[in-house]
C-alpha angles and dihedrals in degrees: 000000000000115000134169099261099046097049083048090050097053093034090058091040088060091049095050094053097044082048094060092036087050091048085050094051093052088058088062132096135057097303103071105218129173121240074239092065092037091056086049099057086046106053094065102016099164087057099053117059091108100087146062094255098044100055090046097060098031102039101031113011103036096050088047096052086045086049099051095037093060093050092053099051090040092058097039090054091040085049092043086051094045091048097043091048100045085029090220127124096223093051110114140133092281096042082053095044092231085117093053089044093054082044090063106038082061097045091050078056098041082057085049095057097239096136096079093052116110110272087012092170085073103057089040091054090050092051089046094049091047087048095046086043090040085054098049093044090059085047094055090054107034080052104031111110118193082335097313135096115235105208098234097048089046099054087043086051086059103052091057099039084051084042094054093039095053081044090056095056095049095068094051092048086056091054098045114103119249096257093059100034097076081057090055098044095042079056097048093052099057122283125207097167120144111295112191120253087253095060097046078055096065086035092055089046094048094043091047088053097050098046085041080057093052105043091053089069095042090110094049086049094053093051092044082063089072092061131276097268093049082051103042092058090047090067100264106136092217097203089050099064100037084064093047090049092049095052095043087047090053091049097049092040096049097047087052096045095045097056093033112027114230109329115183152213097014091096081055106042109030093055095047093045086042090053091048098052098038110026123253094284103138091199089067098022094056095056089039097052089052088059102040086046095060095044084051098050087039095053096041087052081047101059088031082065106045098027098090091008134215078025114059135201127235109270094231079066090066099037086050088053091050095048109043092061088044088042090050087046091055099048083055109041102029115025106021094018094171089049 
């Protein structure tokens, strides 16, 4: 049973440990600087831009853990949604194609040339909405039965909308000239390179309205869990909030994909951790998830920086490590147990 304090204590747990992965994270990179002189820089941030120190963590190391932190917590909520609403551990913003869809909405702008406007992250997270959107629409309707979405055509729907749309890229990819292919391919990996303040500004919007959008169904997806018809008699209108999932998840799923490029497997392991340690409770899970999601992200930025130091991997290397071994123990404790 879900109760205020223990929702708070929890809550404030998962902060405390983002908080300390986050502090560490800040220690990391070729300019070796103390959690002292960091303290320092952030106690008065708008008085410390003049030195070294200061326009490191301010100006390199503070945008890319924010960063990672609200993608993080943008893929782990969009993966939560998916998995509460299809009630199936694999399901996630890849396994439904709405990530592949976003991919390609931003490379069509990158093509386009949209990057190098001012202000160029606007125009790629639209894209990247409108693909995502564009994904989980094709979805709806490849899935959709008599007006309703039968869970194993719509996960199957998903795999080959996200099929078609990797397919699509690909192509583009094939067509690019060499000068502008190692951008697209860095992208595509995973990229958690410095985004400006300005820009972490429209992503935090855009993410606070799509987990808003989410949580304020966490009741309806609970009850989903018992089934559609046992919701549906307990007042969920089942369709309604399909729809509403799907919308909050593109959105999640495109913000996140414009400013980092795919990455993967966050929307599949943090939920499901996050279901096993604190029950299926989407009223907890949800805000925990957003949490979990953000340490995850941060520490695996973290070990794509310092692995093969000064060089870095892209982050989606680490997350894709993470999650094949997690992906393989699912399949063989909780779906084929006997495999």
């Amino acid at each position: 049973m879900i109760t205020l304090r223990r929702t708070l204590v929890v809550t404030a747990a998962l902060f405390g440990g983002f908080c300390l992965v986050a502090a560490v994270a800040l220690t990391l990179g070729s300019a070796a600087i103390g959690l002292g002189e960091i303290a320092r820089v952030l106690r008065r941030p708008w008085q410390e831009w003049g030195d070294l120190a200061a326009t490191v963590i301010l100006g390199l190391r503070l945008p890319r853990i924010l960063l990672a932190a609200m993608a993080g917590a943008g893929l782990a909520v969009a993966g939560a949604a998916f998995q509460g609403l299809t009630r199936n551990p694999l399901a996630d913003p890849a396994i439904l194609g709405v990530a592949s869809g976003a991919a390609f909405g931003v490379v069509v702008a990158q093509v386009l040339g949209l990057e190098a406007l001012p202000f160029g992250f606007v125009p790629l997270a639209a894209f990247a909405f409108g693909g995502a959107l564009l994904a989980a629409t094709a979805v709806y309707l490849i899935a959709s039965v008599g007006g309703r979405l039968p869970i194993q055509t719509l996960l199957l729907a998903g795999v080959i909308t996200g099929l078609f749309f990797t397919s699509a890229i690909t192509l583009i990819v094939s067509l690019l000239d060499f000068g502008r292919l190692g951008g697209v391919i860095h992208w595509l990996l995973g990229n958690l390179s410095s985004v400006g303040y300005r820009g972490l500004e429209v992503m935090a919007i855009a993410l606070a309205i799509g987990v808003g959008l989410v949580y304020a169904q966490a009741r309806s997806l609970n009850l989903l869990a018992l089934g559609e018809e046992s919701a549906l008699q307990l007042g969920v209108e089942a369709e309604r909030v399909k729809r509403i999932i799907f919308l909050a998840a593109s959105l999640l799923t495109g913000v996140v994909v414009a400013f980092t490029g795919p990455i993967g497997f966050v929307g599949l392991i943090v939920p499901h951790a996050v279901r096993m340690l604190f029950g299926p409770d989407h009223r907890l899970l949800i805000p925990a998830a957003v949490l979990s999601g953000a340490g995850f992200l941060v520490l695996a930025d973290g070990l794509a920086r310092t692995l093969i130091r000064p060089a870095e991997l892209p982050v989606g290397v680490i997350t894709a490590f993470c999650g094949a071994p997690f992906f393989i123990y699912l399949l063989r404790t909780r779906l084929h147990p006997r495999l």
